[in-house]
Structures are given as C-alpha cells and as structure tokens.
N, C-alpha and C positions, 0 to 999 in steps of 0.2 A: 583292163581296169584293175581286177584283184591278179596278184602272180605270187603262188606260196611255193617257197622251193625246200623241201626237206627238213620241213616242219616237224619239232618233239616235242609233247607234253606228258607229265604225269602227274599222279596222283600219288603223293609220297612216293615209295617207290616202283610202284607199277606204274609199269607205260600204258601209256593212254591212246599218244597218234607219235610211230615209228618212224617218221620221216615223210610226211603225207608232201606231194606236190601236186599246185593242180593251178588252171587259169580258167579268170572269166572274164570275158570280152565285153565291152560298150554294150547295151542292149539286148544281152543274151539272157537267156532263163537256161542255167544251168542246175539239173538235180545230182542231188545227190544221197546214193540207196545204199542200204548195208541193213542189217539186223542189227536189234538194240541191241547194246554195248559194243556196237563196230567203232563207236568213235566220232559221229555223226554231231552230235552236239557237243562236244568237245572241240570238235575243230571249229563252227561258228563260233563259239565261245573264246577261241582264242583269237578269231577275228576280230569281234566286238571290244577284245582289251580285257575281256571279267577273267578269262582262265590265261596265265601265263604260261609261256613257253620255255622249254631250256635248251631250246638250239631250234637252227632253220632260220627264213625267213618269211616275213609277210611285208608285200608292196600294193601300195594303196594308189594309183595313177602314179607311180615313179616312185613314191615314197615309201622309205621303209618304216615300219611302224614301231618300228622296236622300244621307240622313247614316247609314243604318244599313249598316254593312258586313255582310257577307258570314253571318259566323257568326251576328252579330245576328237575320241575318231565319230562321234555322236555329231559332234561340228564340222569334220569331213566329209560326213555325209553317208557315213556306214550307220545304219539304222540294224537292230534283229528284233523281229518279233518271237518270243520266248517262247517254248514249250510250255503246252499249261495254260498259255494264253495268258493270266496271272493280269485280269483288268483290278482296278480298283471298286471294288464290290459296292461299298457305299455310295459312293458316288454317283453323280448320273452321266448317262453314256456323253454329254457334250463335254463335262467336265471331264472326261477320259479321255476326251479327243483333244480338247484345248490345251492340259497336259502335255501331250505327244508335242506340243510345238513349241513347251517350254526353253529347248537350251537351242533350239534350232526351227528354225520354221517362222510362219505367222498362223496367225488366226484367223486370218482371211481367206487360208485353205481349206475353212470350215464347209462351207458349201460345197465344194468338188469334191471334199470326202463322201460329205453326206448322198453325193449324185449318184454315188457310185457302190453306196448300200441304203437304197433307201429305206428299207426297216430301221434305221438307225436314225434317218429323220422324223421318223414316226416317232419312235419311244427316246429321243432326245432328251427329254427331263427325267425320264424313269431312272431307277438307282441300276448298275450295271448289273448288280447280285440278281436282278428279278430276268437278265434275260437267259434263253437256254442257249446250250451250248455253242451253236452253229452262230447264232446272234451274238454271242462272247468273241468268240473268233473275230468274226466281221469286226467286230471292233478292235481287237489289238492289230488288226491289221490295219484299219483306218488311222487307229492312232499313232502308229507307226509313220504311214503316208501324210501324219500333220507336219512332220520332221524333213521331209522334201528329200527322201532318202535318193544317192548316187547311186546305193547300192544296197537294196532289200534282204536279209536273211530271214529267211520263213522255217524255223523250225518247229514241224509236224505241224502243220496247219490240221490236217487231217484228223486227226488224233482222236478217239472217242464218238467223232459222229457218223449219223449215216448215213450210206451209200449218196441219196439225194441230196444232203446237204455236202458230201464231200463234193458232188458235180459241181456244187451252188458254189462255193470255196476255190475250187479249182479253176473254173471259168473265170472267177473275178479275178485271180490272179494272171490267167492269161489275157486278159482285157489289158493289165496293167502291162505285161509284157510288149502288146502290143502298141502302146502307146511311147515307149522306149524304154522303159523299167527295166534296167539291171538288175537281175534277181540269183540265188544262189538257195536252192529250196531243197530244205532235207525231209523224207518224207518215208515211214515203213511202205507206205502204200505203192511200192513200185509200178506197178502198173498205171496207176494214177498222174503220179509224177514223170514216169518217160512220155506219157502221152502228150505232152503241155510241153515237156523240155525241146531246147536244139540240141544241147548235149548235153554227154552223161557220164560221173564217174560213181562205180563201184566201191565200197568200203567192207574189207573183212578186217577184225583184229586191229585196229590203226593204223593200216595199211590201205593204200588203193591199189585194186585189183585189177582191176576193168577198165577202160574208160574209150568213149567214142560218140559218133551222133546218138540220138535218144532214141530214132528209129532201128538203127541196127540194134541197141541193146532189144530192143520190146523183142528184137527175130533170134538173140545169140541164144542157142540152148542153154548153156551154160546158167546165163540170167531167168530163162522161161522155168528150169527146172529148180531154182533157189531161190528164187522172189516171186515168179505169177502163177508159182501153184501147178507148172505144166510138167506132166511125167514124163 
C-alpha cells in the first residue's frame, strides 16, 4: 500500500530523513521506534504532504505522490493523527469528531466511532479542553477514524500518559488493526509498539537502521539494550 524509496527531507539545511526507505502492506500495523529527533515525525509528516521532501520517493497504492498536496492525500485516504493530539479544546468531543469527516468521510460513522470509545459517548457534548489526557487521545484518534482512513498514522499515541491508559490506547489500536486498519505507528515506547506491531523498522539520525517482524525486534539485543531498557 505505502512504498517510500530513498526518501530526503530538511530543515533548512540540516537533514532531517537521509534517504529513509521502508513498506507497508494492506492491513498491516507497522511501527516505527527510534529516539526523539531520529526522524520519526518527520517522516509521517512527509507522508501526510505538511513536510516537503527534496528527493526520494513516496507511492501511495501505485501512486506517486509527489504532486498531491497535503489535503489531497487526506481524500486518498492517508489520515495522521498528530503528536500532541492537538483536539480543538473549545469545542465538544462530537464536534471534534464530526470535524474529522469534514473533507473525507460521513457523519454517519459517528456511532462506530463512538462504539469503539465509549467514554466519548458519554461526554459527547462536553467541550474537548475538559477531558484528560488518555480521553484527548481517544479522541484524535476517533476523529481521525471519521475520515475512513486507507491508511492510519499514529504519531505518539502514547505520549504523556500512563502505563494503564497507554494499555487502554494501545489495545484500541490493535482492535483497529485487527479489523483490517492499515496502520504505520510511531511511538518512544518501544516496547509497547513491537508488542501490537507485525513489523518493524528502526530509526537513528534519519536513517533506518533495523527493520524486521516486530517479534524478532522485541528478542534483537541490539533493540533490548537501546529502546527496552535491557543491559
């Protein structure tokens, strides 16, 4: 489905991602682990159309994306939920969701979102800023899922909460997976993320390092001793 071959971005003139290549298959949950500033959201970002590239490329089911802007690929069907989560605060959580289905989607995927986080049926009218963290999430990812995404980027889902609610987050995600979600999740939490993933690539420096099933990474020393804390 996604196929990026020797993909460059920078940021003036430091580089960002050195020629990053990588695939993700029909239905697969693909993670993707590195330490901040590896590059990790830089490369979603060049997915999504917001961060341009200055060489490589990106194919979207055959297509090369090189001339489709940003919102364009939003109506392909490449959906990212942002780091930050970044819901609109004022607003109330339906209104965040109905949003999400603005340029793509219907509103009648209102209910299956809601099924599938119910604390969100519940505070439905509430304004988004009043919920905590874990509950903010649920939502940029619901309102993501109003847009009927091909193909999910999940950047740091994880991010700021804890333990418990990362299991809560991570579950839901792999429910999604299991249901045929195309996913591509970037996440510090290594450990978290191979667990749920089928595969896996490595990110140091804008480069990818590593890559293979999500099981072997959890066993490679290498990964145990620089991401799960293992000596």
């Amino acid at each position: 489905m996604l196929e990026i071959d020797e993909l460059r971005c920078r940021y003036g003139r430091i580089p960002a991602l050195a020629g990053v290549s990588l695939r993700v298959n029909e239905g697969e949950l693909v993670a993707l682990v590195g330490a901040n500033g590896a590059g990790k959201t830089t490369l979603l970002r060049a997915i999504s159309g917001v961060q341009p590239a200055v060489g490589g490329c990106i194919r979207f089911e055959g297509q090369d994306l090189a001339r489709r802007h940003a919102r364009q690929r939003v109506q392909d069907g490449i959906i990212q939920v942002p780091e930050g989560r970044q819901v609109f605060t004022p607003l109330s959580v339906e209104d965040n969701l109905r949003l999400g289905a603005f340029a793509r989607g219907s509103a009648s995927h209102l209910d299956a979102v809601l099924a599938l986080f119910p604390v969100l049926a519940d505070k439905r009218r509430e304004a988004a800023g009043n919920l905590s963290g874990g509950q903010q999430q649920m939502l940029a990812i619901g309102r993501a899922l109003m847009a009927r995404p091909r193909l999910l980027l999940l950047d740091e889902p994880g991010m700021g909460l804890s333990p418990r609610l990362v299991s809560e987050i991570f579950a839901r995600i792999e429910a999604l997976r299991a249901v045929g979600t195309t996913i591509l999740l970037v996440d510090q939490n290594a450990r978290a993320a191979l667990g749920i993933a089928d595969r896996a690539y490595v990110m140091e420096t804008g480069r990818i390092v590593l890559e293979g099933r999500a099981a072997d990474l959890l066993l490679d020393r290498s990964v145990q001793k620089a991401y799960l804390g293992a000596a």
